[in-house]
C-alpha positions as CSV (number, residue, x, y, z in Angstrom):
1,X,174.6,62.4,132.7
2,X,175.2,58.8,131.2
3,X,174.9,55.8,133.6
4,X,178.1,53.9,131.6
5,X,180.2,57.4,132.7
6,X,178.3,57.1,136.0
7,X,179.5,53.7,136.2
8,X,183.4,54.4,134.7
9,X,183.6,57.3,137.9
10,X,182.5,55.6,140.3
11,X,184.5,52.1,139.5
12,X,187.1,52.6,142.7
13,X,183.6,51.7,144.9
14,X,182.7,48.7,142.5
15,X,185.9,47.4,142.8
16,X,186.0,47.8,146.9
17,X,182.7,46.4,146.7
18,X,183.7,43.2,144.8
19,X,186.7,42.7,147.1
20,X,184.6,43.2,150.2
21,X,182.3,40.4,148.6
22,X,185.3,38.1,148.1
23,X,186.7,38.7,151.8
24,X,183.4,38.1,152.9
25,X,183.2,34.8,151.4
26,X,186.5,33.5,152.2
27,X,186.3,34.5,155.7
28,X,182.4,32.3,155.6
29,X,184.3,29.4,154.1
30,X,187.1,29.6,156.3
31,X,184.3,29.5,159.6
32,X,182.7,26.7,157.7
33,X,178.8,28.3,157.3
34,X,177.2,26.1,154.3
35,X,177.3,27.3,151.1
36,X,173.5,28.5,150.6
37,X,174.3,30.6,153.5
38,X,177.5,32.2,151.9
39,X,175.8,32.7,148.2
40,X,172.4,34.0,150.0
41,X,174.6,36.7,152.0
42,X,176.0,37.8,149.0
43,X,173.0,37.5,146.5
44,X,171.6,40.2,149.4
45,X,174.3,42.2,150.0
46,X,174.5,43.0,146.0
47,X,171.0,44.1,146.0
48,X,171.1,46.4,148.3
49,X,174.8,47.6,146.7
50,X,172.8,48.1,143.2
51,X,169.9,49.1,144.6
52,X,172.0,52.3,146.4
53,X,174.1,52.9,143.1
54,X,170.8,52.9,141.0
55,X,168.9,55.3,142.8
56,X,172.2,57.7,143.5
57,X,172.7,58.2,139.7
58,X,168.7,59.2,139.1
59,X,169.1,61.5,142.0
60,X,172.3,63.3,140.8
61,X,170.9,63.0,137.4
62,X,167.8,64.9,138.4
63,X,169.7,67.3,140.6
64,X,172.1,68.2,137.0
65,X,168.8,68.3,135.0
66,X,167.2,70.6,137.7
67,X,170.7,72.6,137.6
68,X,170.6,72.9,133.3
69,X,166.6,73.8,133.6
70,X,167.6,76.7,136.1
71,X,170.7,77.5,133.4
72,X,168.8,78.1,130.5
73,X,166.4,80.5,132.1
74,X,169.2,82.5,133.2
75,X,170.2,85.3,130.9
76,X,173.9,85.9,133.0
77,X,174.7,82.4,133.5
78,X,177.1,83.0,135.5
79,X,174.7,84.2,138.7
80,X,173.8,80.4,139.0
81,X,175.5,80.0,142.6
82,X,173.1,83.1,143.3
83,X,170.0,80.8,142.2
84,X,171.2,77.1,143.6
85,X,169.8,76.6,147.4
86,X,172.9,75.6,149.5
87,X,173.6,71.6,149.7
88,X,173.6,69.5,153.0
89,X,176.3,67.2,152.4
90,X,179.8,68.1,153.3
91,X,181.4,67.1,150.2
92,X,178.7,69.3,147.8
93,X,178.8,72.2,150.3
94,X,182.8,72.4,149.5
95,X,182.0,72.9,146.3
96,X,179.3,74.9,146.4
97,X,181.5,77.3,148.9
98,X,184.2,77.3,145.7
99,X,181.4,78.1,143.4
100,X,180.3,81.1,145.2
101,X,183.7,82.6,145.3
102,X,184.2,82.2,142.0
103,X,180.8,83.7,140.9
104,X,181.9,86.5,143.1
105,X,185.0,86.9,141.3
106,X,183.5,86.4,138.1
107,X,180.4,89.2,139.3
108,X,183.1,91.6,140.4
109,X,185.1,92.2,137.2
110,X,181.8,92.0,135.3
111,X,180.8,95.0,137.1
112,X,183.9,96.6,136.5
113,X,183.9,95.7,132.7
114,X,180.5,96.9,132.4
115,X,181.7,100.3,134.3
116,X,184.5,101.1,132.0
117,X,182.5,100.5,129.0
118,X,179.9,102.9,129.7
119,X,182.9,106.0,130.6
120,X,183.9,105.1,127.2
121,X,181.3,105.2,125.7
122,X,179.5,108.8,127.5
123,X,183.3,109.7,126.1
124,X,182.9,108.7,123.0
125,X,179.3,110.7,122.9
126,X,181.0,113.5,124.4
127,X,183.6,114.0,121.8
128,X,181.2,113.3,118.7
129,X,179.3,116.3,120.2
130,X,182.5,118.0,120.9
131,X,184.2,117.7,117.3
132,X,181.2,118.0,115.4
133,X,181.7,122.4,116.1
134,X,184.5,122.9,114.2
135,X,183.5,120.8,111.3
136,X,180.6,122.7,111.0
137,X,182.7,126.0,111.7
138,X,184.6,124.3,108.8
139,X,181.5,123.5,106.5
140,X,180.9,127.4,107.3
141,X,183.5,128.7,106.1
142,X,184.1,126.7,102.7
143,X,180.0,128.4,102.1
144,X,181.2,131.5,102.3
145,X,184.9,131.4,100.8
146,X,183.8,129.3,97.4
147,X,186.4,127.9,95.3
148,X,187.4,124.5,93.7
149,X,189.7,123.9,96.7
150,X,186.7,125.0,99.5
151,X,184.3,122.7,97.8
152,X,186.2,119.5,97.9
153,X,187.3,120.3,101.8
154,X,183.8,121.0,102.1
155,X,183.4,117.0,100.3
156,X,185.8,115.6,103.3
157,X,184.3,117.5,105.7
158,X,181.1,115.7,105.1
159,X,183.1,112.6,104.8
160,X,184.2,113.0,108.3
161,X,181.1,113.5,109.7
162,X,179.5,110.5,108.7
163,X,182.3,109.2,110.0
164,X,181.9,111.0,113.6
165,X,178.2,109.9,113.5
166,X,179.0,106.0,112.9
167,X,181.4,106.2,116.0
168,X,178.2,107.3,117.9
169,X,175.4,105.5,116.4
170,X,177.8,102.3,116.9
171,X,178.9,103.6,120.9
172,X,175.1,103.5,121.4
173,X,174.3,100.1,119.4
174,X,173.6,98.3,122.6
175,X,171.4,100.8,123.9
176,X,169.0,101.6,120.8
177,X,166.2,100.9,122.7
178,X,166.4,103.5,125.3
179,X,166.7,105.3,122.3
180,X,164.5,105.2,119.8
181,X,160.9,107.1,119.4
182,X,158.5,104.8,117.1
183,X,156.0,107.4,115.7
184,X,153.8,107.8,112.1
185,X,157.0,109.3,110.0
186,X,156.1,111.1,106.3
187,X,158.6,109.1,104.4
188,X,158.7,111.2,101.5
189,X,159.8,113.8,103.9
190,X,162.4,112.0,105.7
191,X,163.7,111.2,102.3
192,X,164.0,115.0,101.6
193,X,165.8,115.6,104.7
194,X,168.6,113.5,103.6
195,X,169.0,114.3,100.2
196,X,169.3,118.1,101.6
197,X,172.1,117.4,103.4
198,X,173.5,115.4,101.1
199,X,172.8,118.1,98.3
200,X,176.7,119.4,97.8
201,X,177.8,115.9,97.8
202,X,175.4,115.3,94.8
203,X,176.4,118.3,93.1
204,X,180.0,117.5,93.2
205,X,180.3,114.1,92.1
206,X,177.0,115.0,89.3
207,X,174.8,112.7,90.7
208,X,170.9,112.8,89.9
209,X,168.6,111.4,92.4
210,X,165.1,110.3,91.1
211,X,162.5,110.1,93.2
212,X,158.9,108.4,93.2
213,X,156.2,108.6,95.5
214,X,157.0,110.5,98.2
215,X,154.2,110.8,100.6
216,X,153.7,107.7,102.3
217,X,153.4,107.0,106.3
218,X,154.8,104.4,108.3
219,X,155.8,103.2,111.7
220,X,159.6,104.1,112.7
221,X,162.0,106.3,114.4
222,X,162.9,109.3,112.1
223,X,166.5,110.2,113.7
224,X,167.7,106.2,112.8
225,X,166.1,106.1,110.2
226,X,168.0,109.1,108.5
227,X,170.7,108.0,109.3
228,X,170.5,104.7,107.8
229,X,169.6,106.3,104.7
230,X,172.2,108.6,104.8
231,X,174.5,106.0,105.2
232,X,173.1,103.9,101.8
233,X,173.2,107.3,99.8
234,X,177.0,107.9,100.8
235,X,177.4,104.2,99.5
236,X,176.1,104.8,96.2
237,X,178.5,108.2,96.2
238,X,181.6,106.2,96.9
239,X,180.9,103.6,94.5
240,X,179.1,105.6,91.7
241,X,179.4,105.2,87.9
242,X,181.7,107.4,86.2
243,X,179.1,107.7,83.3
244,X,175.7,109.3,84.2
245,X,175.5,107.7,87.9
246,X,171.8,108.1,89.0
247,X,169.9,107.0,92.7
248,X,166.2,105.7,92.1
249,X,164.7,106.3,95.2
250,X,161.0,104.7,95.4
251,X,158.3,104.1,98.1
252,X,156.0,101.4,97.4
253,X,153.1,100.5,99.7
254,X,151.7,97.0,100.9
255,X,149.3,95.7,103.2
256,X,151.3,95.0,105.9
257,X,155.2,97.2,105.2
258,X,156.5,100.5,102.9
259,X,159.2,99.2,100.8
260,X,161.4,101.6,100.6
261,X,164.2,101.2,97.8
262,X,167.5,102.9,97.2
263,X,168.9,101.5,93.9
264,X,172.0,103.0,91.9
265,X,173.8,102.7,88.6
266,X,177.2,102.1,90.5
267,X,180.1,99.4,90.2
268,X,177.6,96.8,91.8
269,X,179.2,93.9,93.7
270,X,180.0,90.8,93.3
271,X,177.6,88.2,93.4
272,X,180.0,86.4,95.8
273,X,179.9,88.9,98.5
274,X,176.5,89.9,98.3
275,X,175.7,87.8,101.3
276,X,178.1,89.6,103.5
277,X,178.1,92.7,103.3
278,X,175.5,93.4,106.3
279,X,178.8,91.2,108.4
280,X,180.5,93.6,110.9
281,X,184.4,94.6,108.9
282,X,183.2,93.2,105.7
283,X,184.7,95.7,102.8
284,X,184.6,93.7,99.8
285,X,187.0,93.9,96.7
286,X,185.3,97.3,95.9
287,X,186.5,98.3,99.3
288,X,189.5,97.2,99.1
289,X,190.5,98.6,95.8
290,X,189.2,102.2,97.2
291,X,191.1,102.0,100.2
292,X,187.8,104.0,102.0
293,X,185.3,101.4,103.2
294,X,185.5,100.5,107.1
295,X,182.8,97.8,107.1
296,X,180.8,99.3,109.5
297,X,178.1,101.2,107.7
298,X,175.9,98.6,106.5
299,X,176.7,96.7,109.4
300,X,175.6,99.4,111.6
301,X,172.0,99.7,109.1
302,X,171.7,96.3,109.4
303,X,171.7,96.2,113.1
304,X,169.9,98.9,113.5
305,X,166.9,98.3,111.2
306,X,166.3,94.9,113.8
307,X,166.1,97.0,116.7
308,X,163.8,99.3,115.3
309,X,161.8,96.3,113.5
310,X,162.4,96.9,109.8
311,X,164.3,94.6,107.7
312,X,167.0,95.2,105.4
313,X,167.5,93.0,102.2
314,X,170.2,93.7,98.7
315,X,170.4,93.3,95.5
316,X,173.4,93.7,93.1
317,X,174.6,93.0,90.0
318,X,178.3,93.3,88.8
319,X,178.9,96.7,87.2
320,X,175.2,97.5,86.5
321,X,173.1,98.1,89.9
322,X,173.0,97.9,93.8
323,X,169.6,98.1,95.1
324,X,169.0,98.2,99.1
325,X,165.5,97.7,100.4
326,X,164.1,98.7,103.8
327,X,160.8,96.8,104.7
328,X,159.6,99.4,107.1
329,X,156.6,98.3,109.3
330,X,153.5,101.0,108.5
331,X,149.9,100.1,110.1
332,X,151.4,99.3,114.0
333,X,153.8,100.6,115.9
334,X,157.1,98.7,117.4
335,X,155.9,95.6,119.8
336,X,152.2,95.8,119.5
């Protein structure tokens, strides 16, 4: 709060105060009281005017400051007629009356937005669990009815589950705390898990995986952390070479992390996108061009290696590599 905008609202009383001093002194002059008198009257009456105008502004200005303090201790802003203690003056208590209704209002369809999201979202976690049966019942029967046609609906099967799962790993986003289990994880083993399930995919688009160092422990959540993995490996599928394409997967240990790398041979990106690609919708012109990328995977890895305290950093180069690293915290656990 500026004392010049102060000053600009409040000039209707500055004006009525300069006509009152001009009334003042005609009406003296006109009753004859000597001049010293008049200018003494007035000299007196202006202090006390400023005085009162002074010390109003630094009141309301530390009433605001006291109101902004309160404001950005407040994680819903919007509770603040909740915190305020309720004014004295007439005029302020209107307001304040206003301000509570509106807070009400404001609480109310909070409440109900907050409601609604959550049915969707236990629906959206209900049908994930629901349609993941017959796409295993699917998966099932391409195993045991083998042909050329089985084994690529068995490839979009697959495709459609990790699809399924980034509908509920992203329904429960906000929640990944309430989630999540940080315990000593074998690496090397979680690795293994993924690249089973991932083993047909592999096969069918003649991928090799390489592998290095596989037993090493660190701090994390093994479910998440599968699934970020799983996500990065279906990347390097859907952009592959078409000559010899090959996933380096290496665990290298430091003092204080695991870096754990998942490089490719693949089409690589651009070295003007590599900056967004963790953004939320971000496809890419390799994305585009394949008509398949959502945006959402490495958003979603992204996101979730914060929550669980790793980081997640890339590295590309046009038509030769991609290379993903996960900085994975290994001698603590989560917020120690």
């Amino acid at each position: 709060m500026r004392f010049s905008k102060y000053v600009k609202d409040k000039i209707n009383y500055i004006l009525g105060f300069v006509v009152y001093c001009t009334v003042v002194v005609a009406y003296l002059k006109a009753m004859r009281v000597e001049k010293n008198v008049v200018w003494i009257m007035i000299f007196i009456s202006n202090i006390f005017f400023w005085i009162g105008f002074v010390v109003n502004f630094w009141k309301k200005r530390a009433y605001f400051k006291s109101i902004n303090k309160i404001m950005d201790g407040l994680e819903e802003k919007y509770l603040i007629s909740e915190i305020l203690e309720k004014p004295r003056r007439e005029e302020n208590l209107a307001h304040f009356q206003i301000l509570k209704r509106a807070s009400k209002s404001m609480l109310e369809n909070v409440n109900q937005v907050k409601t609604v999201q959550k049915e969707y979202k236990e629906y959206i976690e209900s049908w994930v669990h629901e349609v993941k049966n017959p796409i295993t019942s699917g998966k099932l029967l391409c195993e045991n009815h083998k042909s050329e046609v089985m084994q690529k609906l068995e490839e979009e099967l697959e495709q459609i589950n990790n699809y399924v799962e980034q509908a509920l790993f992203y329904a429960r986003l906000d929640q990944v705390s309430n989630d999540f289990m940080i315990r000593k994880v074998d690496l090397g083993e979680v690795v293994k898990s993924v690249l089973a399930r991932n083993k047909r995919v592999m096969i069918q688009n003649r991928m090799k995986v390489d592998v290095e160092n596989g037993e090493v422990f660190a701090y994390t959540d093994e479910k998440w952390l599968e699934f970020i993995l799983n996500q990065i490996m279906m990347n390097s599928v859907q952009y592959k070479s078409e000559k010899s394409p090959v996933i380096q997967i290496g665990i290298k240990e430091n003092k204080e992390n695991v870096e754990l790398c998942l490089k490719d041979n693949g089409i690589g990106i651009k070295a003007s996108e590599i900056d967004r690609i963790f953004e939320k919708g971000f496809t890419g012109t390799n994305g585009r061009r394949q008509k398949k990328s959502t945006g959402i995977g490495l958003y979603l890895c992204k996101r979730l290696c914060e929550e669980l305290g790793m980081e997640m950093e890339a590295e590309s180069k046009e038509n030769e590599y991609t290379k993903i690293t996960i900085l994975i915290p290994r001698n603590k656990k989560l917020g120690e």
